[in-house]
C-alpha positions, -999 to +999 in steps of 0.1 A: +445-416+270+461-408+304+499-396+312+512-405+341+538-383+353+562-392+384+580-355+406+607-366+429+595-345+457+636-343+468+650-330+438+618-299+440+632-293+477+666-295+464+656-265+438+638-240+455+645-244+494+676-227+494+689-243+531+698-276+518+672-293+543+657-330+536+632-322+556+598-305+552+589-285+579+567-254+585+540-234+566+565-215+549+585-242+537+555-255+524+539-228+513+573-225+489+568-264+480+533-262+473+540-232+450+565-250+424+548-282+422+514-268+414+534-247+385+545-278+376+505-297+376+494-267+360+516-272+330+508-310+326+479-325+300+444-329+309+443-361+324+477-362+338+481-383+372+510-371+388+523-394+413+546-375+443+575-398+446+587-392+486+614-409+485+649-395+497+631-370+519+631-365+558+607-357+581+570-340+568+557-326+602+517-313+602+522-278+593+538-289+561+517-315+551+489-293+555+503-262+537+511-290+504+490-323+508+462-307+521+457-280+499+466-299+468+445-321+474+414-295+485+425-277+452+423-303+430+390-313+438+379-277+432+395-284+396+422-256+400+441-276+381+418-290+356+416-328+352+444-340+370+448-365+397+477-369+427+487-403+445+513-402+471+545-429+466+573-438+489+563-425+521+580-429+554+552-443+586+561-407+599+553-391+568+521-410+563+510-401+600+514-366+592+502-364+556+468-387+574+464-358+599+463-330+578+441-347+557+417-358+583+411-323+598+401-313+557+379-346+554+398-353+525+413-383+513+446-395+491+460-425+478+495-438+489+508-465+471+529-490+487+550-518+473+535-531+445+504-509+433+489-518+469+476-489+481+470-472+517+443-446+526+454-410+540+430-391+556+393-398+557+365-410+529+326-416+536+323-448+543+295-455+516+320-445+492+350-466+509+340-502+497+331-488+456+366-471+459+382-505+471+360-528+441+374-501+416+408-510+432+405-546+428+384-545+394+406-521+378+376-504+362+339-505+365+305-492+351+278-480+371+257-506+354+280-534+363+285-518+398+244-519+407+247-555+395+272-563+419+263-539+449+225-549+439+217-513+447+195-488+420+216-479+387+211-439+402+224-451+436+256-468+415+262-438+394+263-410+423+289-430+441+310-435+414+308-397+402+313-385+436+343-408+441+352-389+406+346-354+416+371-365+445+397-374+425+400-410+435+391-423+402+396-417+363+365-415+345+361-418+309+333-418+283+323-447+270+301-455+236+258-439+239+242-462+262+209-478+252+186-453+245+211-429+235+224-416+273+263-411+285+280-443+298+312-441+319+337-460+329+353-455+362+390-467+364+413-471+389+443-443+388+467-476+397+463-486+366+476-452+347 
């Protein structure tokens, strides 16, 4: 079973920036921000999806974003911090500009959720992996059997995209009863749905 666990970015800022400031702004800052939340990731369950709650913040220039977003996100793909996962919620258009930038200069890619559970791409994805990512969205939760049935593409073909969409951290994967003939099944799962 998942946890889904929800970090008011502004109440972070409001405990180790010591200037008071809403805003996020420069590496240092960052660098500061970036520190305590991944002390905080590091200390949640396997599994976790931890879901960076913007709201009551300023401004997030580049710098910033790059120093936190970025590099969390870079991280956690590496699996520094184990099996976790990170969406983005309550972000400002200014914010999201930002947050995109930094993103797209790493070729990495996060999930912003707006309104309800619909969410918004930051930063930049391979396009053969966009549409799977979006049919996880809408599905909820697929296997790669079920996804070469609807895709009509090779069950090998099916499976790489979904575990590379995995290994990005866009998507929960979980084991599933032997498959016929006594192999691993998965099922991919959408982290909207933690």
């Amino acid at each position: 079973m998942k946890n889904k666990r929800i970090y008011q970015v502004a109440e972070f800022m409001a405990r180790v920036l010591t200037n008071g400031s809403k805003n996020l702004v420069t590496r240092e800052t960052g660098k500061v921000m970036r520190e305590a939340l991944e002390g905080r990731i590091q200390s949640e369950p396997q599994g976790t999806v931890v879901v960076l709650d913007f709201s009551n913040v300023g401004i997030i220039d580049f710098s910033c974003a790059e120093e936190v977003i970025a590099k969390m996100m870079a991280r956690l793909i590496q699996r520094e911090y184990g099996d976790k996962y990170i969406l983005l919620t309550s972000l400002t258009p200014n914010q999201e500009e930002n947050i995109h930038a930094a993103l797209q200069t790493k070729r990495l890619l996060a999930l912003s959720l707006k309104g309800a559970k619909k969410p918004k791409y930051l930063g930049v994805l391979n396009p053969y992996l966009m549409d799977t990512l979006q049919l996880i969205l809408e599905r909820k939760s697929i296997t790669a059997r079920e996804l070469a049935d609807l895709t009509q593409v090779e069950i090998n073909t099916a499976s790489t995209k979904l575990l590379n969409l995995h290994k990005a951290r866009l998507v929960l994967r979980e084991r599933m009863s032997l498959a016929e003939g006594g192999g691993r099944q998965y099922v991919y799962k959408s982290l909207l749905e933690i």
